[in-house]
C-alpha positions as CSV (number, residue, x, y, z in Angstrom):
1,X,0.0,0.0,0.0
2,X,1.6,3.5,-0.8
3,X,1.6,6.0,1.7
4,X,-1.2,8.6,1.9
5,X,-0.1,12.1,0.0
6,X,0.1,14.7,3.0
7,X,-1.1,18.1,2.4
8,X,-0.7,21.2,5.1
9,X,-3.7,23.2,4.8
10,X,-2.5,25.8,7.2
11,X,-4.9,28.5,6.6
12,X,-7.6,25.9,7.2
13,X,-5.4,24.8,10.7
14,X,-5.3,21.1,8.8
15,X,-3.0,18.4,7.6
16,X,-4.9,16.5,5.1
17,X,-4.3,13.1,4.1
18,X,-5.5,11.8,0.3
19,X,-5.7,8.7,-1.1
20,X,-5.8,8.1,-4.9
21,X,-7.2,11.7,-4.6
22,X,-9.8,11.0,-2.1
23,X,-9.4,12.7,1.5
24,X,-8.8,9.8,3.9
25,X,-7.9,11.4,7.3
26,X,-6.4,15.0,9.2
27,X,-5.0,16.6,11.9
28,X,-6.8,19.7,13.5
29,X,-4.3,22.0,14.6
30,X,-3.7,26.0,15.6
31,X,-0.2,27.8,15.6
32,X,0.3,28.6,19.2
33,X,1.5,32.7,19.5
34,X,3.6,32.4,22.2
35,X,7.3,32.5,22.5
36,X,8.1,30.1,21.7
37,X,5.8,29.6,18.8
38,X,4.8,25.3,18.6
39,X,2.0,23.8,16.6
40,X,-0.9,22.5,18.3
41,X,-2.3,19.1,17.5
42,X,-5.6,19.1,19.0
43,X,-8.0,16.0,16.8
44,X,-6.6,13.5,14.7
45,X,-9.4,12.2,12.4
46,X,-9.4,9.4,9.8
47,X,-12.3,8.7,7.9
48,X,-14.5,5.4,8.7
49,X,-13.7,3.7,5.7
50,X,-9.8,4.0,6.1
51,X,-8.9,3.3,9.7
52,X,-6.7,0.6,10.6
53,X,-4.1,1.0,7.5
54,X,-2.0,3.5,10.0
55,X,-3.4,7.1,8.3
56,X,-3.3,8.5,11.9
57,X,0.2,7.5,12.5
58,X,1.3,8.7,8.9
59,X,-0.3,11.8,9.9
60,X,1.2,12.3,13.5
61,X,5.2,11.4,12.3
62,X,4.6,14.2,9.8
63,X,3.1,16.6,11.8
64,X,6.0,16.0,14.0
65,X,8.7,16.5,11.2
66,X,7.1,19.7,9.8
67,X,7.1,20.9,13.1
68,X,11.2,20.0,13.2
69,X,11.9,21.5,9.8
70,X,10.4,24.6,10.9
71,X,12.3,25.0,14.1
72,X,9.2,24.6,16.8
73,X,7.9,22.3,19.1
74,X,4.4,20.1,19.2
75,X,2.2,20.4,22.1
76,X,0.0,17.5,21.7
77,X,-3.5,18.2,23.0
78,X,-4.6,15.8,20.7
79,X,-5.0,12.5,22.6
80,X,-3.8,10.2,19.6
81,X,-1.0,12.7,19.1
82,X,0.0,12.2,22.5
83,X,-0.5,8.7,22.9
84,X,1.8,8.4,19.5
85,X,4.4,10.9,21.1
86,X,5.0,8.5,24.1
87,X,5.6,5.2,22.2
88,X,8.0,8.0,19.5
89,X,10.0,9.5,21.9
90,X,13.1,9.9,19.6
91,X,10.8,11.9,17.0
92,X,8.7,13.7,19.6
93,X,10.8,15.9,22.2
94,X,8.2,16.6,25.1
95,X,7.2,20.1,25.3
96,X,7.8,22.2,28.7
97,X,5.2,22.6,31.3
98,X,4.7,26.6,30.4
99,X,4.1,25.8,26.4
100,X,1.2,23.1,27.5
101,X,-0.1,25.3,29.9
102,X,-0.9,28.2,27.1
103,X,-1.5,25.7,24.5
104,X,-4.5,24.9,26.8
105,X,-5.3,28.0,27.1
106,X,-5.4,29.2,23.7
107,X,-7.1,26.0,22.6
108,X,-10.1,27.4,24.3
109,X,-9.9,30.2,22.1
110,X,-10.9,27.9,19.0
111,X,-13.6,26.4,19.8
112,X,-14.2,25.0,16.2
113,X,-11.5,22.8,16.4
């Protein structure tokens, strides 16, 4: 099975996930304005049809590397981000106490997500 193509819709706070040209999956996220600056995982979704063939994972070691290439850390509010985070430890460096703290915070302040 190839993997899914991975798309960062950022002004839609989204990294999409297509199949064969058909969206399988995303991750839900906000850039946290703080300083430092992380992304914010806060849902991971993967549509019905397509769970099980490791989408959310796909999704979640990306998220993670975009994150490195740009220079900021993840604060995982998402639970399946978090989960994946602890079982990754070498590919997901564990955000400080302050940046979770605000990341809270400002996750209140987008309630669509």
């Amino acid at each position: 099975m190839a993997a899914p193509e991975l798309r960062d819709a950022r002004e839609k706070g989204r990294l999409e996930a297509y199949e064969d040209g058909e969206f399988v999956g995303h991750i839900a996220y906000f850039t946290l304005v703080f300083d430092p600056a992380a992304l914010v995982p806060v849902h991971t979704i993967v549509e019905p049809a397509h769970e099980g063939k490791g989408i959310g994972s796909t999704l979640v070691r990306e998220f993670y590397a975009m994150a490195g290439r740009e220079g900021v850390p993840v604060v995982p509010l998402c639970p399946y981000a978090a989960k994946w985070a602890q079982r990754h430890p070498d590919e997901a460096p564990v955000p400080s106490a302050e940046l979770v703290k605000e990341a809270e915070r400002q996750a209140k302040e987008h309630p669509g997500l």
